[in-house]
Structures are given as C-alpha cells and as structure tokens.
C-alpha positions in Angstrom: 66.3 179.6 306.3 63.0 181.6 305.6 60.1 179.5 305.4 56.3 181.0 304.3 53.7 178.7 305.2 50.3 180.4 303.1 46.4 179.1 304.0 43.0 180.8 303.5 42.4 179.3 300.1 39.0 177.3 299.2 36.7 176.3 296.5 34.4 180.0 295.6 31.6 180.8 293.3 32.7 183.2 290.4 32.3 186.8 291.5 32.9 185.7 295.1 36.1 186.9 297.8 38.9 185.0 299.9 41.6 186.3 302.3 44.7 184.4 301.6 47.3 184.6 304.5 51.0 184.0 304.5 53.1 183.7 307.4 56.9 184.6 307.2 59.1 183.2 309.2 63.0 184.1 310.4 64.2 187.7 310.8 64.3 190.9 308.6 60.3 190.3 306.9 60.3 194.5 307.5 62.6 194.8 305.2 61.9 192.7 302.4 59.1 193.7 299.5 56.9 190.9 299.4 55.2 189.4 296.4 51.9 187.3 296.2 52.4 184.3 293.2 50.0 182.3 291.5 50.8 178.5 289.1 47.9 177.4 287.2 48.0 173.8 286.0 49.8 173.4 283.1 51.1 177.4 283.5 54.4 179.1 284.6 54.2 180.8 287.9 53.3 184.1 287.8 53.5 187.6 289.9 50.1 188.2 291.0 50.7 191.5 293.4 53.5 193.0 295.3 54.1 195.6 298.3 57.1 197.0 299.3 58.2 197.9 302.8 57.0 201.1 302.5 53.6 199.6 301.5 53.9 201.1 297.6 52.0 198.2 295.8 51.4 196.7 292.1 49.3 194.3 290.3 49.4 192.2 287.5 47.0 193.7 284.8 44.6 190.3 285.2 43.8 190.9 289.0 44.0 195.2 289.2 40.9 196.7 290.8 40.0 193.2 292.2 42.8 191.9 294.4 44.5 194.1 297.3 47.8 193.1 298.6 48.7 194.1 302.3 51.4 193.4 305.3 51.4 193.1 308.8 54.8 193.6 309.8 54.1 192.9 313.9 52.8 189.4 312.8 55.4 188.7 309.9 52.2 188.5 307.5 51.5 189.4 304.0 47.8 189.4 302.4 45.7 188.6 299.3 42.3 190.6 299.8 40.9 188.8 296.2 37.5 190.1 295.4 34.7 189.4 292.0 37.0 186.1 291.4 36.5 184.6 288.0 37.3 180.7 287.2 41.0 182.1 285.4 41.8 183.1 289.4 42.2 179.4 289.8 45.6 178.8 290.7 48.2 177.5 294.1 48.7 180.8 295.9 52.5 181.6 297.4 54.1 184.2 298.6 57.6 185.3 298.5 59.9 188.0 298.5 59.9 190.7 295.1 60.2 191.2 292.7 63.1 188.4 293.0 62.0 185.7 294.6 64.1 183.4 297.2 64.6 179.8 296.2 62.5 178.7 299.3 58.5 178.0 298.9 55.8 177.3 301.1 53.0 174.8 300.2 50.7 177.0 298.5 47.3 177.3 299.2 44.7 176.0 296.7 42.1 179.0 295.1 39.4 176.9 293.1 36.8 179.5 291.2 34.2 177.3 289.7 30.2 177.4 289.8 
C-alpha cells in the first residue's frame, strides 16, 4: 500500500513562498507522474501541478508562473516551490500520483494565505 505523508505548510502573508514536501512511500515512485492537489473549504479537490517521470511538468492556469513542481527520485520526494501566494492559495495540500490519482491520501498539509 502506497502511503504519502506531505508537511511544509504554514500560515503566510500574501505575496509570500512555502516549500511543501511529500514523501512517497513503497516501491516504483520513479515511475509514476506525480501530481500536487489542493481542497479549499467548501471546494472539490483540485490538480494544482504535475511532473512526469521524465520531469515534463504542467500547471493549473491559477498557480502558472508562481508555483514550480519538482521530484527527487533518490529520496521518493515530490515538491511545491509556491511563490507571490494570494489568500485564493489557501487550501490542504496532497500529493498523489497523475493525472489519475490512487485511492490512498496522506493528511495534507494546511497552506493558510492571509494578512
């Protein structure tokens, strides 16, 4: 059973940066393209960013130019680089495999944008 287990989120000022992280565990994370999520309250989940094995990536129109997705395949890792965050960036944070995700989720980590 895969498990991601995300952190790095925290309560920002609009227009600041966080560094989500999301550790993968069980075999085969090379493989897989890996997707960065987002769930507003009140909101569907949504596809925030996603990177394929062969690190090709794409944004959701809303966070292009300002968020930067990237891997680590030695430590089974996935990142959110998310820069010039507005209050709409508030959201839980997951990751999972893309575009398709699997039926297991992490915990999410909290982003709150707020001055």
């Amino acid at each position: 059973q895969v498990q991601f287990v995300e952190s790095g989120g925290d309560l920002v000022h609009p227009g600041g940066s966080l560094r989500l992280s999301c550790v993968i565990s069980g075999s085969g994370f090379r493989v897989y393209a890996m997707g960065w999520f987002r769930q507003a309250p009140g909101e569907q989940r949504e596809s925030v960013a996603q990177i394929t094995p062969g690190e090709m990536r794409n944004y959701a129109d809303s966070v292009r130019g300002r968020f930067t997705i990237s891997r680590d395949n030695a430590k089974n890792t996935v990142y959110l680089q998310m820069n010039a965050l507005k209050p709409e960036d508030t959201a839980v944070y997951y990751c999972n495999t893309a575009p398709t995700p699997t039926r297991y989720w992490g915990q999410g980590t909290q982003v709150t944008v707020s001055s």
